[in-house]
C-alpha positions as CSV (number, residue, x, y, z in Angstrom):
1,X,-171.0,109.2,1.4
2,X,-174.3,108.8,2.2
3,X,-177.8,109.4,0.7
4,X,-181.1,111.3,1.7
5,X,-184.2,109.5,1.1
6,X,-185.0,111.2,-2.2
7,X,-181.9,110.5,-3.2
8,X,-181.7,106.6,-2.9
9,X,-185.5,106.9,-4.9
10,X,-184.1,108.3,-7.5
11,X,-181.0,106.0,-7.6
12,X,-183.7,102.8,-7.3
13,X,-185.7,104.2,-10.2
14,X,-183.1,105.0,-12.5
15,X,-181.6,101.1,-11.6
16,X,-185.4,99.8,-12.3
17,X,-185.4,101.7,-15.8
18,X,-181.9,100.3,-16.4
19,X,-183.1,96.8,-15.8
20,X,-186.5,97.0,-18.1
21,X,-184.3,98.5,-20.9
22,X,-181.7,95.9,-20.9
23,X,-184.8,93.2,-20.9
24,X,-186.8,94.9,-23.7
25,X,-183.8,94.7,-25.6
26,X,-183.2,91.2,-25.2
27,X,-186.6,90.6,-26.3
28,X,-186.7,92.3,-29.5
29,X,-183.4,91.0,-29.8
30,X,-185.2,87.5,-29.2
31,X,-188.3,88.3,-30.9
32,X,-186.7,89.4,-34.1
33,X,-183.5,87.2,-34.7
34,X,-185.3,84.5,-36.3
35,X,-187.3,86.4,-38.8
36,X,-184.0,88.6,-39.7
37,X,-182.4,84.9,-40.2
38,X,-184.8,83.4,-42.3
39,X,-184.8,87.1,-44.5
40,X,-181.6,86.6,-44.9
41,X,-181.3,82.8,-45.6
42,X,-183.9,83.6,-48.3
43,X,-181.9,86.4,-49.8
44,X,-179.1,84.0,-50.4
45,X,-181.2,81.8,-51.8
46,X,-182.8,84.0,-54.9
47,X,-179.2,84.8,-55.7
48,X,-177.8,81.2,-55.3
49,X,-180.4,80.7,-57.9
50,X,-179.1,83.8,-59.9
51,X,-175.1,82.9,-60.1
52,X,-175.3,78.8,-60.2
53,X,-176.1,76.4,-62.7
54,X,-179.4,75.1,-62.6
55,X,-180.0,72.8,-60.1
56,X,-182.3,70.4,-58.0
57,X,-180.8,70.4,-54.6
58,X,-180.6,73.1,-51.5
59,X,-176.6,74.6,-51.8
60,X,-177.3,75.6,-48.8
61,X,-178.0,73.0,-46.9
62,X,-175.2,70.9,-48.9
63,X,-172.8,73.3,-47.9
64,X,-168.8,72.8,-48.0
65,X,-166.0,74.6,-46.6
66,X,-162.7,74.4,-47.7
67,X,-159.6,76.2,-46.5
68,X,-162.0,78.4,-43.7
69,X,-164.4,79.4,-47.2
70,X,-167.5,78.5,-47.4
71,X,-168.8,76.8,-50.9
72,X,-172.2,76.3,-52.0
73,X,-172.8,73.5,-54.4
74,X,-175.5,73.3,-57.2
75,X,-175.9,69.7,-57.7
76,X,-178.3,68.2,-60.5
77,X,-181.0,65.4,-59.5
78,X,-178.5,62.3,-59.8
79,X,-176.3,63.9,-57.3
80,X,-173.8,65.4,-59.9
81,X,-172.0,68.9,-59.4
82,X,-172.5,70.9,-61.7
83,X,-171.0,74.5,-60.1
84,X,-169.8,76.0,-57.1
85,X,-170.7,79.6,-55.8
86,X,-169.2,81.6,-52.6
87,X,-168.9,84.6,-51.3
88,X,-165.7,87.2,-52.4
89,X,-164.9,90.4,-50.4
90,X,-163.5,93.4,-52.4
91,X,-162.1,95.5,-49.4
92,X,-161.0,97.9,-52.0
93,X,-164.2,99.6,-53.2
94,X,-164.5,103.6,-53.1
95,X,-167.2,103.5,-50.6
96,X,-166.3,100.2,-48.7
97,X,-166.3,96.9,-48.6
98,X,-167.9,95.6,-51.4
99,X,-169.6,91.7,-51.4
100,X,-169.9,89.7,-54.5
101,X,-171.3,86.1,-54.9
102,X,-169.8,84.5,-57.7
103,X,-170.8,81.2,-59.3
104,X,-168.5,78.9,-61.7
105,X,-169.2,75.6,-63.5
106,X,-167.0,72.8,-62.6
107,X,-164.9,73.4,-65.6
108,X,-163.8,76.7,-63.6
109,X,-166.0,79.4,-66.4
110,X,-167.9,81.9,-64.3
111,X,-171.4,81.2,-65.2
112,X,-173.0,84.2,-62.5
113,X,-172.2,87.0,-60.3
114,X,-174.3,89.1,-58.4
115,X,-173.2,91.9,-55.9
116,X,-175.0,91.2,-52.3
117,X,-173.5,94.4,-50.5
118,X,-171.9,97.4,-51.2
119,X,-172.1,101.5,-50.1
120,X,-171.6,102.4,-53.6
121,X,-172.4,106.4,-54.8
122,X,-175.9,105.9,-56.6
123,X,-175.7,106.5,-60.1
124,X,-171.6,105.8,-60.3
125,X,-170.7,102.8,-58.7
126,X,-173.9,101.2,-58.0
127,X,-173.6,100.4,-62.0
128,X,-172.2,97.0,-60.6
129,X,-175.5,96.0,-59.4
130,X,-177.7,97.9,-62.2
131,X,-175.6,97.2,-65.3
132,X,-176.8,94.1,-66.4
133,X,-174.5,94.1,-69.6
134,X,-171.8,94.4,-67.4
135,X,-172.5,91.8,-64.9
136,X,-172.8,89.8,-68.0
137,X,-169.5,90.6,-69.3
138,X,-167.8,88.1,-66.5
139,X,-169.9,85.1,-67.8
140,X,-168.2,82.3,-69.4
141,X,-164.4,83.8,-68.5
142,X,-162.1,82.0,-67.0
143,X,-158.7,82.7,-65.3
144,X,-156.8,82.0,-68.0
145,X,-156.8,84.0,-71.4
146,X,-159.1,87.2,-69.7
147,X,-156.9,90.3,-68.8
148,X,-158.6,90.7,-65.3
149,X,-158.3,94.3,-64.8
150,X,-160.5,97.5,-66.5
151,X,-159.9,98.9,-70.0
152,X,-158.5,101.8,-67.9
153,X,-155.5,99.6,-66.9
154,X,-155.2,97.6,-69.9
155,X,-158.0,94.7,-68.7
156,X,-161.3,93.7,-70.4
157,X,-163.8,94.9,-68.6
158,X,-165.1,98.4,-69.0
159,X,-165.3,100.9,-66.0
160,X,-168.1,103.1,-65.4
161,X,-168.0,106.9,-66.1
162,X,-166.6,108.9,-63.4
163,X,-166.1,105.6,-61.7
164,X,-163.1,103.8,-62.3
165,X,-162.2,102.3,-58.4
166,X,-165.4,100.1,-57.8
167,X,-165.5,98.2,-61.3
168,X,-161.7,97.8,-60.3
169,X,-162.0,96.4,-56.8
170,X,-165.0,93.9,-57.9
171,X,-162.6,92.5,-60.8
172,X,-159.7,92.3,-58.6
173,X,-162.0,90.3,-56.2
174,X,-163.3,87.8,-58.9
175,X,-160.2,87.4,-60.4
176,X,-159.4,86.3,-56.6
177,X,-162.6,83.9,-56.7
178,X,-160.6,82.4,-59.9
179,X,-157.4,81.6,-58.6
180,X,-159.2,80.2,-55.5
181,X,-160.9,77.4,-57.6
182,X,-157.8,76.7,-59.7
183,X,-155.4,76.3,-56.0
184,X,-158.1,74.2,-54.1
185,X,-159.4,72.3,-57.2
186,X,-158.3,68.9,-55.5
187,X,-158.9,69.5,-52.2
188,X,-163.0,71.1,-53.6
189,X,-163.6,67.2,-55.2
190,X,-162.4,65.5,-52.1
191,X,-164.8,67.9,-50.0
192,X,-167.4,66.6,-52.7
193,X,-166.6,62.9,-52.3
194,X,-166.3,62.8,-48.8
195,X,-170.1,64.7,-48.6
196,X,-171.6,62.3,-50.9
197,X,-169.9,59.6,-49.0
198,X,-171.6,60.8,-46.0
199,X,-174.5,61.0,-47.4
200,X,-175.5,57.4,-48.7
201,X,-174.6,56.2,-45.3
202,X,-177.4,58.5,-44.1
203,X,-179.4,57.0,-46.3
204,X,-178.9,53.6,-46.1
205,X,-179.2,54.1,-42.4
206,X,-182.6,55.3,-42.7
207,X,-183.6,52.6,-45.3
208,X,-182.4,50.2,-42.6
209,X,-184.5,51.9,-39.8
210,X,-187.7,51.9,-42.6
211,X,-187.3,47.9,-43.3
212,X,-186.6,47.0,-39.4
213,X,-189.7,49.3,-38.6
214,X,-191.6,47.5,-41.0
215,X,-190.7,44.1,-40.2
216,X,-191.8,44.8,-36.4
């Protein structure tokens, strides 16, 4: 097969606009990656703030994972633990998958949640991010001696009217959280340990480093 002149220009131009397309798009993929990052790291943080204890450290940065999940500790100024906060998935909810950060104190009571995704209908489901009073109906339970299901099914915690599957899922999914804590207890304080561990080495590392720095 073989091509007139016009032909070939237009195959050349079509490859040149190709070639600048794919390159804008790797620079705004460049260009905005970090900012979308730092959104997002932010974002965690005001609701790290929301579902843990307070605390004087950066969970984020002190960040443990157990069993492939990723745990956020909220540790007080001496170093002590005083919750744990992760991410659950409800892939149950009536729109999608719905995201929920939940935080618990070290005795395993839920002291927070806080919904960070979901494709709920406005007005129906989105009631688990807008109804405070039922957000706060999850603090202080634990796994044990709470019926984790709706009233619908026999649970404690109310549904929504006209929505009865997204209250549903995001119970089922923090009852989940729960049991997560009470299997991995063990292995969550040796995770703990073995960071804190870690961590006066650092320091006496650097302290080391300061005095020989200063001696010289």
């Amino acid at each position: 097969m073989s091509f007139d002149r016009d032909q070939m220009r237009m195959v050349i131009a079509l490859f040149v606009v190709a070639v600048v397309a794919a390159a804008l798009v790797g620079l705004t993929d460049i260009a905005t990656r970090e900012p979308i990052a730092a959104a997002e790291k932010q974002a965690l943080h005001r609701a790290l703030v929301q579902v843990l204890p307070k605390h004087a450290n950066d969970p984020q940065a002190d960040l443990l994972t157990v069993d492939g999940v990723q745990l956020y500790p909220g540790k007080d100024a001496l170093g002590n633990v005083r919750g744990f906060a992760w991410e659950v998935v409800a892939p149950d909810g009536y729109s999608g998958s719905i995201r929920i950060l939940v935080g618990l104190r070290t005795d395993g009571a839920i002291h927070a949640i806080r919904v960070t995704h979901h494709l709920e209908t406005p007005g129906l489901g989105d009631g688990i991010v807008k109804n405070s009073d039922w957000l706060q109906s999850f603090v202080g339970r634990m796994l044990a001696g709470t019926k984790w299901k709706v009233k619908k099914d026999g649970g404690d915690f109310d549904q929504f009217t006209g929505a009865t599957i997204t209250p549903r899922a995001v119970v089922k999914a923090v009852k989940g959280a729960l049991q997560f804590y009470n299997t991995h207890q063990a292995s969550i304080v040796d995770a703990v340990a073995r960071q804190n561990v870690a961590g006066e080495g650092q320091n006496k590392a650097g302290h080391e480093m300061r005095l020989e720095t200063k001696i010289e």
